[in-house]
PLY file of the C-alpha trace (Angstrom):
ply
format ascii 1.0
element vertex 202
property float x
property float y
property float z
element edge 201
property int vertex1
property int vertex2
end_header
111.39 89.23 93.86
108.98 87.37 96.42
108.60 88.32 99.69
106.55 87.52 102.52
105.48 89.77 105.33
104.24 88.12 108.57
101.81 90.32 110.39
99.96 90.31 113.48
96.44 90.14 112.05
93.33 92.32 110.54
95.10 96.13 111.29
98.16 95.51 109.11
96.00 94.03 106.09
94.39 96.98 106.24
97.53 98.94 105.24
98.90 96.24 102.16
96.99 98.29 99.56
98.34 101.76 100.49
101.83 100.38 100.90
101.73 98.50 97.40
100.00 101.61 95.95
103.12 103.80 97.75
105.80 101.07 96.45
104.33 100.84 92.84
104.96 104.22 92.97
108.58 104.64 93.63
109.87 100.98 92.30
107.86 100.88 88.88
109.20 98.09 87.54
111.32 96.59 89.57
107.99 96.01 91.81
108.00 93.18 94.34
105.04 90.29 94.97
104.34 91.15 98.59
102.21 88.44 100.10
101.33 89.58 103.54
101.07 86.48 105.96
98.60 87.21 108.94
99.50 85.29 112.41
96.01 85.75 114.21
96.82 87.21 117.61
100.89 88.09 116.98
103.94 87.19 115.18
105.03 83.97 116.60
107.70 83.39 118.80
111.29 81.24 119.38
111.01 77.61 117.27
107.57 78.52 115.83
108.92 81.58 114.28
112.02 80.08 112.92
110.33 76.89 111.40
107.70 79.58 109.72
110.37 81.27 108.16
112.46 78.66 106.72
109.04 77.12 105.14
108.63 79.91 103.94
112.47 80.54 102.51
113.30 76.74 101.87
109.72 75.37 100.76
107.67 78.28 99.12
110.18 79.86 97.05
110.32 83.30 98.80
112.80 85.74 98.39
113.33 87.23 102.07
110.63 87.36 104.72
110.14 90.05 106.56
108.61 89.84 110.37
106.80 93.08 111.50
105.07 92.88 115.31
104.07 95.49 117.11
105.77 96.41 120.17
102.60 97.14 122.46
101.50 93.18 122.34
99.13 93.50 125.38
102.07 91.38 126.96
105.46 92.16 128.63
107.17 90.15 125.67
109.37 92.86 124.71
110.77 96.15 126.21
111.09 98.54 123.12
111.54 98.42 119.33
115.47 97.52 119.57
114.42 94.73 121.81
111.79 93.17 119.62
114.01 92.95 116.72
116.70 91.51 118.76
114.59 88.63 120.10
113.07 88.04 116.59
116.44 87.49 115.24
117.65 85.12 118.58
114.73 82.99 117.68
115.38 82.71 114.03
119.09 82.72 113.62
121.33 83.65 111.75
119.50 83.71 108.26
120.16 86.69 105.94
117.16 86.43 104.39
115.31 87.04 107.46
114.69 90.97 108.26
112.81 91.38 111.57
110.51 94.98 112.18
108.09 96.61 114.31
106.02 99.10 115.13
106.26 101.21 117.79
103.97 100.70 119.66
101.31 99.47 117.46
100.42 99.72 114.05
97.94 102.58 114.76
100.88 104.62 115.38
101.60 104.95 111.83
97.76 106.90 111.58
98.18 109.30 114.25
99.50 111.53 111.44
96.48 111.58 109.81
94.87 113.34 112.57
92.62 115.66 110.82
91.37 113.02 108.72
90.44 110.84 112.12
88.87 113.69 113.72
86.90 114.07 110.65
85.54 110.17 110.50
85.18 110.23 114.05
83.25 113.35 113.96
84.97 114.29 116.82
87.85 117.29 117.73
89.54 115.40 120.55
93.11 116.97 119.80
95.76 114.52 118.68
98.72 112.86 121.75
101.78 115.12 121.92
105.02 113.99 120.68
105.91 111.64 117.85
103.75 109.08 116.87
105.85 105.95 117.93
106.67 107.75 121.28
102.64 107.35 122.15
103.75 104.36 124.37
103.07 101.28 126.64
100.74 103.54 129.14
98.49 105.15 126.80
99.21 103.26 122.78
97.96 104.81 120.11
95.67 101.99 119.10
93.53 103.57 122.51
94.22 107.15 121.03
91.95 106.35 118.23
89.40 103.84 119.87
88.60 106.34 122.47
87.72 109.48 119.61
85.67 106.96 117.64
83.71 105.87 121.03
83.36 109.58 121.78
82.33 111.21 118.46
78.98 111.86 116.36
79.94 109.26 113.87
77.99 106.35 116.49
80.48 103.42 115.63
83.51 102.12 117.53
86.95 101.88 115.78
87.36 99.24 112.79
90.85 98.44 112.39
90.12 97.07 108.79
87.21 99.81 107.92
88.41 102.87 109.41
92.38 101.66 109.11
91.37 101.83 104.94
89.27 105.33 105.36
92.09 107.07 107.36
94.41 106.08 104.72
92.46 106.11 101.45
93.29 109.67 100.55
96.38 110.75 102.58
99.94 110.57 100.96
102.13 107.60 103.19
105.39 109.97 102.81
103.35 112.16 105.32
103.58 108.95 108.04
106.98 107.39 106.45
108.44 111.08 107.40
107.24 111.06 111.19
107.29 107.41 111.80
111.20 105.81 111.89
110.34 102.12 112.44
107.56 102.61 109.07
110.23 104.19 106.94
112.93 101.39 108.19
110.36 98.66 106.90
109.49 100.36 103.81
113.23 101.29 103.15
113.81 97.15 103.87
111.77 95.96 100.91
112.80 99.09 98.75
116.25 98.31 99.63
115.75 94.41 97.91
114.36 95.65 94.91
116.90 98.54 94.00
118.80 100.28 96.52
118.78 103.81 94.30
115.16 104.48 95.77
115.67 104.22 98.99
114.63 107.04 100.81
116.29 109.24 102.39
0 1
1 2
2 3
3 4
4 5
5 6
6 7
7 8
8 9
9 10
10 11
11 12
12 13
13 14
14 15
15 16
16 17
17 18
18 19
19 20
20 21
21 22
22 23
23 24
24 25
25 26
26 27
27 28
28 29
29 30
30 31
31 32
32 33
33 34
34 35
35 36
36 37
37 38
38 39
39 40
40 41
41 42
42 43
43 44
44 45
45 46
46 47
47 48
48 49
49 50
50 51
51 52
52 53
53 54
54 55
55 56
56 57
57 58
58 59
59 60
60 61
61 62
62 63
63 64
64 65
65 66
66 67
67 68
68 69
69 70
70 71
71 72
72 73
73 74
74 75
75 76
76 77
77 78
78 79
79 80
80 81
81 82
82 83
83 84
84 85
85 86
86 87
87 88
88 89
89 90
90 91
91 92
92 93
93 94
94 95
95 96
96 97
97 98
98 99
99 100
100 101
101 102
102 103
103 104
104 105
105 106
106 107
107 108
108 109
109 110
110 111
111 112
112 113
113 114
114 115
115 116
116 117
117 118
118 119
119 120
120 121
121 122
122 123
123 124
124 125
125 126
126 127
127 128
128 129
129 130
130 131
131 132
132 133
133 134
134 135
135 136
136 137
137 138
138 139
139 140
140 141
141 142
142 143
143 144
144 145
145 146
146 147
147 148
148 149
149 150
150 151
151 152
152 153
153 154
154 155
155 156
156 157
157 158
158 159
159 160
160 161
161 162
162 163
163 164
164 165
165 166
166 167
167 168
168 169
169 170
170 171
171 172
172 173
173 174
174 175
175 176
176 177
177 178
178 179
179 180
180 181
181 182
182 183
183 184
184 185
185 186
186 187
187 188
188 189
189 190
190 191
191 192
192 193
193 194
194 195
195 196
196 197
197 198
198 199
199 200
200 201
């Protein structure tokens, strides 16, 4: 099983070795190639999107491809999660191999559980945003959360997506974020679902 997964950029390569780590894990042998695809500056949209995806499909050889964009773009492009995937599907078609996902509202949403562990790299005990992580939204997302405790701690560096994105992760369990974070476990359930269905969880 091939698949490809387009991301947005640096943040999301940042996470491919904790979610093949996490996958390795649970599917054994029955593990996937997972060949993350980065778009520089966001998944691309209508036409471009579709003619990515059947290249992809048609010329490369891949199994599915999944799409994951966040839903905070920096843009008005879309209004929540529901309406992301909804517009990445218009714009591709009807292609069962294609399996649009986000995160809500960006990627960093899916470290906010790892608190602690942030507070500790950022030297810092600015206390986490209230609510569940994917409900840290449009006015405030949690990308900000964790630029603004790096900018204010001892540590005396800015947030690295790719750097600090690794640290946060590096020693923290992913069930802890797959468990708080529906749109994470709704992508990892989509590739555990292609591989065998028996491991999804629940």
């Amino acid at each position: 099983m091939r698949i490809a997964i387009l991301v947005e950029g640096a943040t999301e390569m940042a996470f491919r070795k904790k979610l093949h780590e996490f996958l390795q894990s649970r599917l054994e042998q029955k593990m996937p190639r997972l060949d993350f695809k980065p778009q520089h500056g966001g998944i691309p949209k209508e036409g471009k999107l579709k003619k990515i995806v059947e290249t992809l499909l048609d010329n490369d050889g891949y199994d599915a491809v999944i799409a994951l964009t966040d839903v905070y773009t920096g843009k008005p492009d879309f209004k929540d999660a529901n309406d992301a995937k909804e517009k990445m599907r218009t714009w591709v078609g009807k292609n069962p191999k294609f399996y649009p996902h986000t995160a809500s509202h960006d990627f960093e949403a899916w470290l906010l559980p790892y608190w602690t562990t942030i507070q500790k790299l950022a030297k810092h005990n600015l206390s986490a945003p209230s609510g569940s992580p994917e409900t840290v939204n449009h006015q405030k997302p949690p990308y900000y959360w964790i630029k603004e405790i790096f900018s204010s701690g001892k540590r005396g560096k800015d947030y690295n997506k790719v750097i600090d994105g690794m640290a946060i992760l590096k020693n923290n369990d992913l069930m802890i974020a797959i468990k708080a974070c529906p749109e994470l476990k709704a992508f990892v359930n989509r590739i555990i679902s292609l591989c065998d269905k028996e491991k999804i969880i629940s």
